[in-house]
C-alpha positions as CSV (number, residue, x, y, z in Angstrom):
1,X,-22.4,72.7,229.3
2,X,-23.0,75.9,227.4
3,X,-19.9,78.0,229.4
4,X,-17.8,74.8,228.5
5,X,-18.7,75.0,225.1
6,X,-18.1,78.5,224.7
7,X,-14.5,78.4,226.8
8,X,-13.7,75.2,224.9
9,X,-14.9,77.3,221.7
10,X,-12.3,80.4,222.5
11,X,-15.2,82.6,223.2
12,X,-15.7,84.8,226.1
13,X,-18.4,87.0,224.3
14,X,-21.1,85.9,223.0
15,X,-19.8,86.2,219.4
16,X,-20.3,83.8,216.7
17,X,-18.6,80.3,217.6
18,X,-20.3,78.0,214.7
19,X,-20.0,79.7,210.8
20,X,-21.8,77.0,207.7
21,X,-20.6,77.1,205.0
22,X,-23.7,76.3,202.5
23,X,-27.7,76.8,202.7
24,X,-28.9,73.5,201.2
25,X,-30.7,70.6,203.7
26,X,-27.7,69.6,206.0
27,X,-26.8,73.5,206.4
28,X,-30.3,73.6,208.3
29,X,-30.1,70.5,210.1
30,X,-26.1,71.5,211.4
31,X,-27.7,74.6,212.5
32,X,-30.7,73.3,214.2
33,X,-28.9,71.1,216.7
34,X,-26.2,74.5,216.8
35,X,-29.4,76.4,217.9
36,X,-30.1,73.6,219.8
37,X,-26.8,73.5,221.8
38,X,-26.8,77.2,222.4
39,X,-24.7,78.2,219.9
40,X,-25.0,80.7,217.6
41,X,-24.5,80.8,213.9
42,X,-23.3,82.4,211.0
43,X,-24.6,80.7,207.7
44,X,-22.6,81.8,204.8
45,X,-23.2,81.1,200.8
46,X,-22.7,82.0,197.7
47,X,-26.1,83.3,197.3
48,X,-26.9,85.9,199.7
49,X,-30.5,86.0,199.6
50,X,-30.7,82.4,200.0
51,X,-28.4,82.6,203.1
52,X,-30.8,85.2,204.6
53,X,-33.3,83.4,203.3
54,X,-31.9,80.0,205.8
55,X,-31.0,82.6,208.6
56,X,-34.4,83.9,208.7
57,X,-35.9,80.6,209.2
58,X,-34.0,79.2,211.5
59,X,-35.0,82.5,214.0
60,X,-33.5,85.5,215.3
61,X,-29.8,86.1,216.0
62,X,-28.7,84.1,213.0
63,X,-26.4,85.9,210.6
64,X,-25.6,85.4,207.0
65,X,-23.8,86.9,204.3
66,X,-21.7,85.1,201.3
67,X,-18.6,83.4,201.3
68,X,-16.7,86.4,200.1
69,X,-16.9,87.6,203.9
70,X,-14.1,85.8,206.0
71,X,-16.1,83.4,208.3
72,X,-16.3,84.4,211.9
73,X,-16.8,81.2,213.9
74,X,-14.1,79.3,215.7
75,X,-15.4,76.4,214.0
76,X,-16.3,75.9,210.1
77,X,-19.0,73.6,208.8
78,X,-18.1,73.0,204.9
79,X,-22.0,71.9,204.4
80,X,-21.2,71.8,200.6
81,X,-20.4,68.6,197.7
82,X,-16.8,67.8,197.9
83,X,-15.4,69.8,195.6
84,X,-16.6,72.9,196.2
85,X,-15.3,71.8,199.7
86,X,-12.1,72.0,198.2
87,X,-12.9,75.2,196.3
88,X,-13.7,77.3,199.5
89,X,-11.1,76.0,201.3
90,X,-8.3,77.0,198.9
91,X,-10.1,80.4,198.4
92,X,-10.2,81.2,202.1
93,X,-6.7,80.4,202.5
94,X,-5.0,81.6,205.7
95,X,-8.7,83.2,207.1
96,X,-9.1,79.6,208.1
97,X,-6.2,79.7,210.3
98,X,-6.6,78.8,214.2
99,X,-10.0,77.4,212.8
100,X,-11.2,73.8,213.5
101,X,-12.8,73.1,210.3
102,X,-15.7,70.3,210.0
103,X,-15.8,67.9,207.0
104,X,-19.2,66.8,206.5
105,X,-18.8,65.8,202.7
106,X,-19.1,62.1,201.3
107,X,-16.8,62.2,197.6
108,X,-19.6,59.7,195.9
109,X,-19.6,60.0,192.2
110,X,-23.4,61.1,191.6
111,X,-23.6,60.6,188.0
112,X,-22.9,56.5,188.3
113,X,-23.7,56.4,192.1
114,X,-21.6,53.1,192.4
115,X,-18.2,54.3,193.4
116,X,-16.2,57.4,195.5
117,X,-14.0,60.0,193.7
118,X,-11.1,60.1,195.8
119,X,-7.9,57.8,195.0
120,X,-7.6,54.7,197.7
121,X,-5.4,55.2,200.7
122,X,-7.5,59.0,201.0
123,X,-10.3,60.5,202.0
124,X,-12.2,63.6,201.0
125,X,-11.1,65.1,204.5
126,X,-7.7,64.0,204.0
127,X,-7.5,66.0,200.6
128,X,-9.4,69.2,202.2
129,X,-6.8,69.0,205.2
130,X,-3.8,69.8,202.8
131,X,-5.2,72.3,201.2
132,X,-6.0,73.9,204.6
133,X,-3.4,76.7,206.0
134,X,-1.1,76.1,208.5
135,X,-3.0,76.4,212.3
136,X,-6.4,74.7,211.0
137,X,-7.8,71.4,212.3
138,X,-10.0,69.5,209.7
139,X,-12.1,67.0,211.4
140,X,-14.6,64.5,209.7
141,X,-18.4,64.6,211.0
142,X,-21.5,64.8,210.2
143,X,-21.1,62.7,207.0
144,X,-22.8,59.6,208.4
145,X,-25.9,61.8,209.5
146,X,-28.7,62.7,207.1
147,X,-30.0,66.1,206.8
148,X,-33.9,65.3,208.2
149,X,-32.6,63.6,210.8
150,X,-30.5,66.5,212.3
151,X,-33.5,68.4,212.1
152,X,-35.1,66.0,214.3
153,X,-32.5,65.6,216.6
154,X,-33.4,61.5,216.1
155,X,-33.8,58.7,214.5
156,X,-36.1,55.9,215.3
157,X,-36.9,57.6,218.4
158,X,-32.9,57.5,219.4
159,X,-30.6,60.1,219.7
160,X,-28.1,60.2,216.6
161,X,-24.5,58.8,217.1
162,X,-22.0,61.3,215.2
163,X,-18.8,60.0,214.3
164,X,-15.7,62.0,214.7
165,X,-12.1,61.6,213.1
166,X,-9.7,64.2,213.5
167,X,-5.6,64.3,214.2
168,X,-6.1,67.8,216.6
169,X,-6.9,66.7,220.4
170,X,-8.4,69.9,221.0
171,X,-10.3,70.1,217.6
172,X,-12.0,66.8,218.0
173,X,-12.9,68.1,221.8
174,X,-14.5,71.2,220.4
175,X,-16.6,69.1,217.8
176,X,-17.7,66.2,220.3
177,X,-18.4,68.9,222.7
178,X,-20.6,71.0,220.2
179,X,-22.3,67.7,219.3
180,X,-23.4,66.4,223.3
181,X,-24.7,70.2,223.3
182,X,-26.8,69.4,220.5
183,X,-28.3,66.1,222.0
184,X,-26.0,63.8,220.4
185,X,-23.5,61.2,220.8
186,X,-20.1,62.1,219.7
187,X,-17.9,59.1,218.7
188,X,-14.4,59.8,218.1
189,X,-12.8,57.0,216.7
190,X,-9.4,57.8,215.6
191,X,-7.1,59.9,213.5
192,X,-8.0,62.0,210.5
193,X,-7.5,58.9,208.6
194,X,-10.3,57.0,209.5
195,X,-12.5,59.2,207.4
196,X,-11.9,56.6,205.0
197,X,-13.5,54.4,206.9
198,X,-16.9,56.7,207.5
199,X,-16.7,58.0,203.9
200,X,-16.9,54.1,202.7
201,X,-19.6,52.7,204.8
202,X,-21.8,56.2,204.6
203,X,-21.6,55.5,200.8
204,X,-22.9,51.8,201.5
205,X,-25.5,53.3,203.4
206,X,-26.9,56.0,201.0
207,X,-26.7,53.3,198.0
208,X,-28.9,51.5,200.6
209,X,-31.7,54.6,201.1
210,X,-31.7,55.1,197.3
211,X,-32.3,50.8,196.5
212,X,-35.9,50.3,195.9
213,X,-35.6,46.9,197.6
214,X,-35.1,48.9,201.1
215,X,-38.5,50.4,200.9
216,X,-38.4,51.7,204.2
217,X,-35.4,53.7,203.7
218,X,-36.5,57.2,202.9
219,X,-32.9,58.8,204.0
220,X,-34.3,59.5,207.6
221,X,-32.3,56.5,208.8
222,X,-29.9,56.9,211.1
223,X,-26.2,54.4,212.5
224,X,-26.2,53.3,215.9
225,X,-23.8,51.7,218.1
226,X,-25.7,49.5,221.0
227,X,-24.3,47.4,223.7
């Protein structure tokens, strides 16, 4: 699995194949089950002591530096809010080109927490692929998984299902092979559009973890599809 992954990947070399963008809580659970997989990882930010700071922690061989640095992965984890999503994206321009780049963000408006910020008929991956330069992939996942749950690798004892949506055949491959590495389940279920789809019922689901009724929701739960 690990030569596929690194051939599917563009690597011959043991070079970086998985840059994150970010150093919060899903930054470290992305790069655990990266670690995981037998990748290896570059975590970028914009504060460089915090990025070393996330490297270090996560063991040897990580790297970090700051988002002025042009990431060196073959594929780009924006592991940041939505906008700054946005922000990096347009800033990177064409260093992001031949990249396959991974759209983890939900676009939930956090000061009323009751609706999502992007216009209907998009998605926040929608809006980041047309600011991306031509020869870049954006594919949605990782937005239905919560951070302490990546860290585990589980949830309720199960392996996490990761839901992929992505118009590049060969992007989505990369991703849903990245994520059996890791000890997932990769789901691809349709075009880059569908991330309209994820974004929505993710948002149901958080309003869910943070609704005192659901007591036993402390945002380590995790979506499953079962036969």
């Amino acid at each position: 699995m690990k030569n596929f992954l690194a051939r599917i990947l563009g690597k011959k070399t043991p070079m970086t194949n998985l840059t994150i963008i970010g150093n919060g809580n899903m930054a470290r659970g992305i790069a655990t089950r990266a670690l995981a997989g037998g990748l290896t990882v570059e975590i970028l930010g914009q504060d460089v002591l915090k990025a070393q700071e996330l490297a270090a922690d996560l063991g040897a061989g990580v790297a970090a530096g700051t988002t002025a640095t042009a990431p060196q992965g073959a594929i780009v984890v924006l592991a940041v809010p939505f906008e700054a999503a946005k922000s990096i994206v347009t800033a990177y321009g064409v260093a992001l080109a031949g990249k396959t780049i991974i759209d983890i963000t939900n676009p939930v408006n956090f000061e009323t927490f009751d609706s999502l910020v992007v216009e209907p008929g998009t998605s926040a991956a929608e809006e980041i692929a047309q600011l991306a330069p031509v020869g870049a992939n954006v594919v949605k996942a990782f937005n239905t998984t919560f951070a302490g749950t990546l860290v585990a690798g589980e949830s309720g004892g199960k392996p996490l299902d990761v839901f992929i949506a992505g118009d590049d055949a060969e992007a989505t491959t990369a991703v849903s092979t990245f994520v059996s590495a890791a000890g997932m389940r990769p789901l691809v279920v349709g075009p880059l559009k569908r991330a309209r789809e994820l974004e929505g019922f993710q948002f149901v689901l958080m309003t869910m973890q943070a609704n005192p009724e659901f007591e036993d929701f402390n945002w380590d739960t995790g979506l499953l599809v079962t036969q």
